[in-house]
N, C-alpha and C positions, 0 to 999 in steps of 0.2 A: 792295557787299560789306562795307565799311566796317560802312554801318549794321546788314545783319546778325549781323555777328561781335559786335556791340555786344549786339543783343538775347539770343543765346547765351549770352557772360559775364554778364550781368543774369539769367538765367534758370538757369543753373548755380551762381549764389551764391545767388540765393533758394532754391532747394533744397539747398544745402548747410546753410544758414540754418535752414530749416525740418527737415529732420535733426536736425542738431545740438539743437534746440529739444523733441524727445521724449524724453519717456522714460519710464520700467517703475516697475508695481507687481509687489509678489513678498512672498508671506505663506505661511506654514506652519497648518494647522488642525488641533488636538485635542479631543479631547473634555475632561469634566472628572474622567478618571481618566488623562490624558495619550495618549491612544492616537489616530493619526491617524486623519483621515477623510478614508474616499475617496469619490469622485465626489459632493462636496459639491456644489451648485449656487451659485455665483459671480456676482455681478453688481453691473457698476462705470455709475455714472452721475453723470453732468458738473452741478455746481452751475449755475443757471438757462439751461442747454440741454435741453428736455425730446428733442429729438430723437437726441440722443444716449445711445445704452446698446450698451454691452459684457458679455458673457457668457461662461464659461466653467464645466469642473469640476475639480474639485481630482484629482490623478494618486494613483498606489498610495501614496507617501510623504506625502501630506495638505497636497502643494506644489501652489500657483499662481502665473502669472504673466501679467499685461497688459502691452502692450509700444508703442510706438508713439504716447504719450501726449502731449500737449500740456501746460504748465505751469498749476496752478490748483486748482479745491477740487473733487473725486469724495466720493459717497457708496459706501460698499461693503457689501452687504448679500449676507449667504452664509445657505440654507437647507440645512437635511438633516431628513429624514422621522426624526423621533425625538430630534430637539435641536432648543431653542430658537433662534428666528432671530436670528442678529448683526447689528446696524445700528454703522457708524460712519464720521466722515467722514475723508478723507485729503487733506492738502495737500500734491501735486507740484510741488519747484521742481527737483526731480533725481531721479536713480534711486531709489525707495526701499523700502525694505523694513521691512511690517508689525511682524514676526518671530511668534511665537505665537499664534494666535489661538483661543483657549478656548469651548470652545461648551456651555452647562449644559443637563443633562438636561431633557425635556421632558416630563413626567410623563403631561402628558392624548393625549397622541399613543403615547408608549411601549406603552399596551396591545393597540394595535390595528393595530403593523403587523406584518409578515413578518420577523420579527427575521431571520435567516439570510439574506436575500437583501439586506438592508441594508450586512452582513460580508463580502459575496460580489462579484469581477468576473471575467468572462469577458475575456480578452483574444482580440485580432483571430488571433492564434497556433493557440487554441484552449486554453490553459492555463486554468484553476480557479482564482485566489486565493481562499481562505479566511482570512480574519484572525478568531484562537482571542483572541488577548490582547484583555479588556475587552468581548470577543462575553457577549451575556447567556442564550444558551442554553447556552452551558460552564459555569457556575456549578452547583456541588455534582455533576456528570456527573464519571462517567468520562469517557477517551479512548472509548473505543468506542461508550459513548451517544452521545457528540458526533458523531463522524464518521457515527453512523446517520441525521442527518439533514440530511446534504449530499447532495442531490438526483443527483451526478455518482456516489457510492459507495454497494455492496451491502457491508451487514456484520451477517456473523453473529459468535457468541462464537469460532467456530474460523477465521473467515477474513476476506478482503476483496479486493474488484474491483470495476475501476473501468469504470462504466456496462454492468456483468454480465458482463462479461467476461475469463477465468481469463488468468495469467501476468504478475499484476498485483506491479512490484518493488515496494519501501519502500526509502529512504531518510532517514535520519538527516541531514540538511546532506548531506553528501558520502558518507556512510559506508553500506552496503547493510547494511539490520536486518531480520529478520525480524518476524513479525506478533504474537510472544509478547511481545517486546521493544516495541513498539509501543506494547501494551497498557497497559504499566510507564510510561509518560511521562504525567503527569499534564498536564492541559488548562491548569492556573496558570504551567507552564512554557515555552509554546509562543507563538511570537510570531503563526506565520502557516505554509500549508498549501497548498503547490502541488499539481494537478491536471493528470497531464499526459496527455491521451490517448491521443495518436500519441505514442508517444517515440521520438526520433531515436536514428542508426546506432549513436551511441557508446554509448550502452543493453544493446546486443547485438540479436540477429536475434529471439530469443526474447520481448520484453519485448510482446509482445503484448496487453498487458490495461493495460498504460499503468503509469505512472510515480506516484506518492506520494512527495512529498516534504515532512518537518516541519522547520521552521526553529526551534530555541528561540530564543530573548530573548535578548537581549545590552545590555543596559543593563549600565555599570559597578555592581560591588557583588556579593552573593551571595543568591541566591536558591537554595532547595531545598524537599524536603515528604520526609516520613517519611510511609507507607505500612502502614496494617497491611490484609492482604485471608487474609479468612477461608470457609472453606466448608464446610457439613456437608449432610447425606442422613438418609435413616432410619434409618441404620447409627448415626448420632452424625457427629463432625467428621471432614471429608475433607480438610482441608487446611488449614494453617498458614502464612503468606509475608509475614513485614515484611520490607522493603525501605527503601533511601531513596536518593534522587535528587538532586545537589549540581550548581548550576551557578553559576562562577566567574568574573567578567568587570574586567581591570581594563589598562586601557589599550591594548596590542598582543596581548595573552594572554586566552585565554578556555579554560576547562577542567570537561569535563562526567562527572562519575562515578555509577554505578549501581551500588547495589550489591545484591544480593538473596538473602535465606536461606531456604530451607522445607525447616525440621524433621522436617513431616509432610506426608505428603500420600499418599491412599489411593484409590483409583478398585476399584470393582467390575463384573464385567460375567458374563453371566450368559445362554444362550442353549440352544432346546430346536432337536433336527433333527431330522425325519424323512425317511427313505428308501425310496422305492420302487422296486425291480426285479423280476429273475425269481426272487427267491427271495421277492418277500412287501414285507411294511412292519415298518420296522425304526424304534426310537426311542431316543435316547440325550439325554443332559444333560451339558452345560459351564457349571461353572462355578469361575470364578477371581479371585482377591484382589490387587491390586498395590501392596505399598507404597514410595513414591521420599522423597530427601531430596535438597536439591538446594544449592547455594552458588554464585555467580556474580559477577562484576563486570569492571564495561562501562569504559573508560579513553577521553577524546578531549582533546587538545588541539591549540588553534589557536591559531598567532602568525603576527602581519599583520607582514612585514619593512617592510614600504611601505603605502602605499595600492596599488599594484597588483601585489602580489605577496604570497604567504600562504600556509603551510605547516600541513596538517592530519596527525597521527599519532594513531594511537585502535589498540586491543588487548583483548582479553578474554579470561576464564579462565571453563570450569564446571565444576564436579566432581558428574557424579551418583552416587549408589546404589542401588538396587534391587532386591528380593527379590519374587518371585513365587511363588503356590502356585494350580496348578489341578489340580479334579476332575473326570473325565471316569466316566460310567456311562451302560451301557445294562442290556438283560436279564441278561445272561450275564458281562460283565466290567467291570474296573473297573479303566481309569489313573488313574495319579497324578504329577502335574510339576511341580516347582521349581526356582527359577534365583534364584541370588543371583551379583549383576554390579555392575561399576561403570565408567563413562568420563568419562573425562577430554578435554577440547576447549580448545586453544588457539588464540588468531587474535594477528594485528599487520599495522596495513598504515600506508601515508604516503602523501598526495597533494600533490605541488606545481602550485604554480598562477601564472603569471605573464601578466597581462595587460599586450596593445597598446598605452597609451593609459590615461586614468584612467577608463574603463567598458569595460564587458563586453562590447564590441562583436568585440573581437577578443582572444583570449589562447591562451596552450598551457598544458597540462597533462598530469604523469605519475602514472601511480597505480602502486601496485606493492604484496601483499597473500600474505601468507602464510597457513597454518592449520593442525592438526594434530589429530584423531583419534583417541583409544587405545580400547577395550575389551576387558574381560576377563569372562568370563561361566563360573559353575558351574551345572551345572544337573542334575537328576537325574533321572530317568524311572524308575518302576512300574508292574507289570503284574501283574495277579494277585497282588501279594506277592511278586514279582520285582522289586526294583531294581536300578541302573545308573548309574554318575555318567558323565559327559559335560563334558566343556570346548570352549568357543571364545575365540579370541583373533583382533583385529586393530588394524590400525595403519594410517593413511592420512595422507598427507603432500596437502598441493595449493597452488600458486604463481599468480599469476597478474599479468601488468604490462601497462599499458595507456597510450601515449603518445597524443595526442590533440589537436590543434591546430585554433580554430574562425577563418575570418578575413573578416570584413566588406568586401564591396565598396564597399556604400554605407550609410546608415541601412538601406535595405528594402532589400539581397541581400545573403546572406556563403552561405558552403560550410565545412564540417567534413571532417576526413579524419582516419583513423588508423589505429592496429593493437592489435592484441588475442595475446597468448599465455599461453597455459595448461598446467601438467603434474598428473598426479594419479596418486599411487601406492597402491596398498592390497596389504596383504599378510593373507594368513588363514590360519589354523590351528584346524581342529578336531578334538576326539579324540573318536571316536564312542562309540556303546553297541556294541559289537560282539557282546554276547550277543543282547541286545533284538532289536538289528537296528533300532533308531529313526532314529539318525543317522549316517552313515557319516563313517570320517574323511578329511578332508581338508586339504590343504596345496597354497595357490596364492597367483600373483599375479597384479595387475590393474595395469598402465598406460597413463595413455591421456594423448593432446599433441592441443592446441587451437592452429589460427595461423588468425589472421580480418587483415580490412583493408574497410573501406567509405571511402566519396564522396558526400556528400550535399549539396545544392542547397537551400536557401528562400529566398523573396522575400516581401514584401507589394504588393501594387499598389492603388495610393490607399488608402483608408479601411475599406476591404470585403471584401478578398480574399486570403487566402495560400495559398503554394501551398510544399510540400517534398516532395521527391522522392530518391532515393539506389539507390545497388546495393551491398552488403553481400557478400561471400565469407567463405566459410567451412571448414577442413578440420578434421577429428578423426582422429584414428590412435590405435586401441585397440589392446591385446594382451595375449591373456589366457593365462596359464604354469599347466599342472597339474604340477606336481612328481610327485604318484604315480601320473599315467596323462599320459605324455608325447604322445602321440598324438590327447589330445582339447585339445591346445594351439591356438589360433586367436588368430589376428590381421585387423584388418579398416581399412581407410581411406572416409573417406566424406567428402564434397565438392559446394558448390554455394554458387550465386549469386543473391541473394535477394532482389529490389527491391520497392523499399516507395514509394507515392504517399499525400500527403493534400493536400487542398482543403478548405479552409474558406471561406465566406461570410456576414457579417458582413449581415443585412435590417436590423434595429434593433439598434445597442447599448442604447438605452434602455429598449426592450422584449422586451429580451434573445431577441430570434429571429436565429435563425443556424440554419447547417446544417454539417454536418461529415460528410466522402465519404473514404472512406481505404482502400486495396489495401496489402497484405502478405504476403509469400511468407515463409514461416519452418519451420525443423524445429524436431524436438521428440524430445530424449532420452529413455529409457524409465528410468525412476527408478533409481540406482545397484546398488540391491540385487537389483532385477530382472533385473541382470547376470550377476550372483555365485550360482552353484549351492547356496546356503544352504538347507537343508530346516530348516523351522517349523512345528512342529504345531499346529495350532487347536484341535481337540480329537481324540479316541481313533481317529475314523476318517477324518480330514482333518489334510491336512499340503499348504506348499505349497513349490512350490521354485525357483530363478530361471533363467535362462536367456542362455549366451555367446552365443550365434549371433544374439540378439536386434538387429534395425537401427534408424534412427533414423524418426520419421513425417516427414512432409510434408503442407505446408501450403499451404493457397491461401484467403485471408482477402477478403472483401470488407465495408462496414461503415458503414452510415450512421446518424448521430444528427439530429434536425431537432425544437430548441427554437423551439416555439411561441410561449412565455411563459416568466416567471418560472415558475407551477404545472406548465407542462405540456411533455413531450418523448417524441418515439417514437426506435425506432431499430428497426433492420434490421440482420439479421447472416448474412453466407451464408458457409461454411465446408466446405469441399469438403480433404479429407485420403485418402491412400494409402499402402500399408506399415503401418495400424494397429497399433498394439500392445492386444491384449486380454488379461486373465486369461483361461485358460478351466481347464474343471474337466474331471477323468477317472478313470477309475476305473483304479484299481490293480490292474494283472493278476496279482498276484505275491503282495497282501494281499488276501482274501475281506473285502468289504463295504470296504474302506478306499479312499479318495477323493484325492483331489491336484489345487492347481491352478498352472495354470501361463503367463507369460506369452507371447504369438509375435505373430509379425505376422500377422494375418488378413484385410486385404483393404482397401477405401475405404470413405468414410463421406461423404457429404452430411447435411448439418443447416441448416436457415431456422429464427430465430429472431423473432419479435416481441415486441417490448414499446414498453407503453406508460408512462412518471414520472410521480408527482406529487406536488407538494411543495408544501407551503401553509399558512399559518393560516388555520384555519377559523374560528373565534374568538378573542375575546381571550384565549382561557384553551388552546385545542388548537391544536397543532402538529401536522400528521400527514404522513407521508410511504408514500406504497403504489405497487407496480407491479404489474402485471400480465402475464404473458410467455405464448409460445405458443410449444412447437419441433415442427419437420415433422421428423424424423429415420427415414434410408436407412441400410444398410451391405450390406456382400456381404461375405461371410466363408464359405469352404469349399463353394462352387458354391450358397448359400443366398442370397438378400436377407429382410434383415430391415424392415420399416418399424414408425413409431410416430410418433402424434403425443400429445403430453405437454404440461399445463398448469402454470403458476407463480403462484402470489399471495404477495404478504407486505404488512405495513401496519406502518408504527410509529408511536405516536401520542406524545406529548409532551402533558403536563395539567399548569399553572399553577393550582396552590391559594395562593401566593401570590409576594412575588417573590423570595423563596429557597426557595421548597421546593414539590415537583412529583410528579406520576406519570407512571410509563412503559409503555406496555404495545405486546407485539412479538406478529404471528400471522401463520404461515403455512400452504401447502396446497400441497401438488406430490400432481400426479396420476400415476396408474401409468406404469410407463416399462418399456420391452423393449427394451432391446440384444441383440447377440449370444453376452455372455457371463452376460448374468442377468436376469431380469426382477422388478419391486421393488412391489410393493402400493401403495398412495397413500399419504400421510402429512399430518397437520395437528400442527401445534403452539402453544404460546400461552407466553409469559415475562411476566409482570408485573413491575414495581420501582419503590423512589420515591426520591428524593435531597432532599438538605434541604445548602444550604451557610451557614454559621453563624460568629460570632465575627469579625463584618468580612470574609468570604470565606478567614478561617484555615482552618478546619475543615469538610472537603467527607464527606458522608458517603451512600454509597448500599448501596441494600439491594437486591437483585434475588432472584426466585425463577425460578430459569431450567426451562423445561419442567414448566411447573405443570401445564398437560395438553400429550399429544402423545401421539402413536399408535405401537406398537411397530410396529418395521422389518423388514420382512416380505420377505426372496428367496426367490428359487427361481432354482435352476440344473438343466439338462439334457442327457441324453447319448444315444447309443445305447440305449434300453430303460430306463433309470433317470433318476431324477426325486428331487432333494434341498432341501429346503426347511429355512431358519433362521429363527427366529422369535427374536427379541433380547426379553427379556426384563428386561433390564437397568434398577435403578434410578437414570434418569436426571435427574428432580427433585433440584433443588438448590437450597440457599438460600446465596448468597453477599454477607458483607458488607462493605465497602473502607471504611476510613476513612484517610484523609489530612490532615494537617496541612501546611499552609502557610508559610513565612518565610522572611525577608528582610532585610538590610542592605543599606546604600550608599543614598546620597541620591538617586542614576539609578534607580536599582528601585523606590524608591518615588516613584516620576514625578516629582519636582523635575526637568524637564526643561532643559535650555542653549538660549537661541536659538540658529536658524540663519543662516549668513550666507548674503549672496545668492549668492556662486560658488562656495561650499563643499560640500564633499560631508558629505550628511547621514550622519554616522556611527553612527547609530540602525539605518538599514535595515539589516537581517540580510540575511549575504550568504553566498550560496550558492554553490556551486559551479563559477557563471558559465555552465554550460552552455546555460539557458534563460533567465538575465537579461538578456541582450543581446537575444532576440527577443521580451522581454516590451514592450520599450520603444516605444514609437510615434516 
């Protein structure tokens, strides 16, 4: 007994011994404009042990670490596809720490690889990072040329969704922006570009088409760009919009202002109808002039009280105005309409944020968000040499607070829970044409109260697999007030519980094959004005008007994405919806030849969608990006089924003439499509543009000619016995040009970087919101 307790003690201090005796390397890598790199390739090897080698890759922050080392001399040799390889040796007599490790461009490799997929990681979650800062396909692009070719996002000039999919948010850091505003952020300001597919509960039930989230830069110091973006048509100039963009960063305080003017700006549109019923064929002309001037500015600032706690406020003002003149003629007679209007929109919101702990594994947060509304509109109608002045007026107030608490079990399970409330007030007033008989007047009000609460579950298991899960509740209570017809007053409640599943599965990180499986139950509001009995005329014998009684859709989402490769990814989309809300079109029993549409719920809908991504350098000079999509599309609407199956193409190419200045050219082709409320001719179209960024990357300049060719858009609507067809005529070619100016102070902006230490939090990484940085982490 003796001797064994002996050999125990002897063998518990040799391993205490030999413990004690390891220890860590730990380095930081940038490139030579300072910007991390990730998933560098790492490898550590033992001076005269050839049997010995260690491996690893560098994480989103461009941090590594070896652990478990013995004392003595390592070689460390880090490669990346597009920088030169670093050789250098390291002698461990203790923990130590590289600190920066600088990698120089690699000029004869630079032209031949996939530059975006270099910038790019999928994480096991299923998130997107995209890193814009020091990316070399952002150079002289806009925001929108950029994001056209991340293989995860569909972007046209009016919109964006993620992996083709509508209900797609944007966020700002923490702040929800819409897609105009988007546009305004130039690509020199942007540090890095979350993609979130599936977004969880605290998102809302709706956020169906995934999440976009743009992180700016936060180096200490001031970065900004002044913005001029210009537009003209065959008319001469459509538009006039400098702007500028200011972001402020100096120690606990960060503070980001937008500001933007357009002076001018003029849209024309322009559209021929014909009419067939039981009196013959009828043909009329619309056309109309709009011109806006607009003024705006975006307000955010952020102060960190701590490292784990941080308070975000941000607010904005617009002020538009607007004057309209349309021409309406057919055979026989001849309207005339203008509207001179102006609204006013203000917001303010605050989010606080306290985390569990110094990471994001567990924290709580409250949001709470105001906003406000005004319009005033004159407007006048003639008829034959009959005028009539008309007013509307309205004012909408809307709240909304959201408390929200995420809490980690372990590294791989935490749960989220919280609530959600909302009020929204609108009041309207209109004074009709009461000679005319155009627009009646009216005086109502609209409120309506939102109370939600979800539960959500994610895990990872080992290396491969995540899995999130949740149930969502949700109520709304509308009520709609007619002041001078008390009796068509309605109030309505509506209620449901909405679970959402996603699975992901990680085949290769290396060779980016995964698959992603996701169910979603969610409604869908019918657009506000859709609500509001507002009658708008189109032209002399169409007008359309909205509808109180209107309910909410329903949804049944199924959804799979399965990346191949880097180039290549299918997905599957099956969407089964009930309660639809259609426009539908009818004729006016009270006006001879005059039309109306209007929206109601019309019945279910089935829709199978395929598509096929692909995203690639095809040379060292073209970058191309094209999908291809196919929809099987059912509905039943008024004891009818409608079926159609409907094609999608589009291609965006990227052309390298050299290495600051390029072409771009966008095409696509959607084939004829039949719903139940209209059916639409085929359409092709084609954008060319070229960008050149200049002066050290000061001066970013692109030139685009949007819709150089494309096909006019051709519907037709039908009823009982008549048959109406628009034909859009509208000059839609435009040549628009952006120029941007670049600058900077502070010695952090201009990458004069601080080492890092080894247990210190890198206070580089821009930090979002927390909601998906804790499950970005491994």
């Amino acid at each position: 007994m003796r001797f064994l307790l002996f050999i125990i003690i002897v063998f518990i201090s040799t391993n205490v011994t030999a413990q004690e005796n390891k220890y860590g390397i730990t380095g930081h890598i940038v490139d030579n404009e300072g910007v991390e790199v990730i998933r560098a390739s790492v490898t550590l090897r033992m001076a005269g042990d050839s049997t010995f080698k260690r491996q690893t890759v560098s994480d989103n922050n461009g941090a590594f670490t070896f652990s478990g080392l013995a004392d003595g001399k390592y070689e460390l040799n880090i490669t990346y596809i597009g920088l030169a390889d670093y050789t250098s040796d390291v002698m461990v007599k203790s923990n130590t720490d590289v600190g920066i490790i600088r990698m120089d461009e690699s000029s004869e490799m630079l032209e031949g690889i996939t530059v975006m997929a270099n910038y790019t990681d999928v994480k096991q979650t299923g998130e997107t990072i995209v890193r814009v800062k020091g990316n070399p396909l952002a150079k002289g692009k806009s925001t929108v040329n950029f994001l056209s070719y991340i293989r995860e996002l569909d972007v046209t000039n009016n919109g964006i969704s993620v992996q083709g999919r509508s209900n797609t948010l944007i966020y700002l850091d923490n702040q929800q922006i819409s897609f105009e505003r988007l546009k305004n952020i130039p690509p020199s300001m942007i540090s890095r570009i979350e993609i979130i597919p599936h977004a969880d509960a605290s998102y809302g039930v709706n956020a169906t088409g995934g999440i976009i989230k743009v992180f700016l830069r936060e180096e200490g110091g001031l970065l900004g760009t002044v913005t001029f973006d210009g537009t003209a048509d065959k008319y001469g100039v459509a538009k006039t919009s400098p702007n500028a963009n200011i972001l402020y960063s100096r120690g606990k305080l960060s503070v980001n202002n937008f500001i933007r003017f357009t002076p001018y700006s003029r849209s024309d549109t322009e559209s021929d109808w014909t009419t067939t019923d039981a009196d013959g064929q009828s043909y009329s002309k619309s056309k109309a002039t709009e011109h806006d001037k607009n003024f705006s500015d975006n307000l955010s600032l952020k102060y960190m009280f701590t490292k784990t706690s941080r308070l975000d406020i941000y607010g904005g003002v617009s002020l538009t105005g607007a004057n309209t003149e349309q021409r309406n003629s057919n055979n026989e007679n001849i309207m005339n309409m203008s509207s001179d209007g102006n609204t006013q929109s203000y917001g303010a919101g605050m989010q606080y944020k306290k985390n569990f702990g110094e990471d994001d594994y567990s924290f709580f947060r409250f949001k709470a968000e105001y906003s406000k509304n005004k319009m005033n509109s004159d407007s006048k109608y003639e008829y034959n040499g009959k005028a009539e002045p008309s007013t509307s007026k309205s004012d909408m107030d809307y709240v909304f607070l959201q408390p929200f608490v995420l809490v980690a079990i372990n590294k791989n399970m935490r749960f989220n829970t919280g609530m959600q409330y909302s009020y929204l007030a609108g009041k309207y007033n209109d004074n009709g044409t009461k000679t005319l008989g155009y627009v009646p007047d009216a005086s109502y009000d609209r409120y309506g109260y939102g109370y939600g609460a979800w539960l959500e579950f994610s895990a990872n298991f080992g290396k491969n697999a995540f899995l999130q899960g949740g149930l969502n509740w949700h109520m709304e209570k509308s009520k709609y007030i007619n002041h001078l017809d008390p009796a068509g007053s309605i109030s309505m409640t509506e209620n449901g519980v909405y679970p959402s599943l996603m699975f992901q599965w990680t085949i290769n990180a290396e060779k980016y094959q995964y698959i992603q499986i996701n169910y979603r139950s969610n409604y869908a509001d019918a657009g506000y004005y859709y609500k509001m009995p507002v009658v708008t005329w189109q032209s002399d014998n169409l007008y359309s008007i909205g509808n109180p009684n209107i309910k909410q859709q329903k949804f049944h989402n199924a959804y799979a994405w399965f990346s191949l490769c880097r180039p290549l990814a299918f997905s599957y989309n099956f969407v089964y919806g009930y309660d639809m809300i259609n426009v539908m079109t009818y004729k006016d029993e009270n006006r001879p030849g005059v039309y109306y549409t209007f929206p109601e719920n019309t019945g279910w809908r089935t829709e199978h969608i395929l598509r096929l991504n692909h995203t690639q350098r095809l040379f060292k000079f073209w970058y191309i990006k094209n999908y291809i999509g196919v929809s099987f599309y059912r509905e039943k609407a008024a004891g009818k089924i409608y079926s159609n199956v409907y094609g999608m193409v589009s291609s965006n190419s990227d052309f390298s003439i050299g290495k600051n200045y390029g072409l771009t050219l966008f095409m696509y082709a959607l084939s004829k499509r039949t719903t139940v409320s209209y059916s639409r001719k085929a359409r092709l179209g084609m954008d060319i543009g070229m960008y050149a960024s200049l002066f050290n990357d000061r001066l970013s300049l692109n030139l685009t000619c949007n819709n150089l060719f494309y096909s006019k858009v051709d519907v037709t609507t039908q009823g009982e016995g008549w048959t109406r067809r628009q034909l859009d005529i509208s000059p839609y070619t435009r040549i628009q040009l952006t120029a941007t100016w670049n600058f900077s102070l502070g010695k952090k902006i201009k990458n004069e970087k601080l080492p890092q230490t080894v247990n210190g939090i890198d206070e580089r990484k821009p930090l979002g919101d927390g909601l998906n940085d804790g499950l970005l982490k491994r």
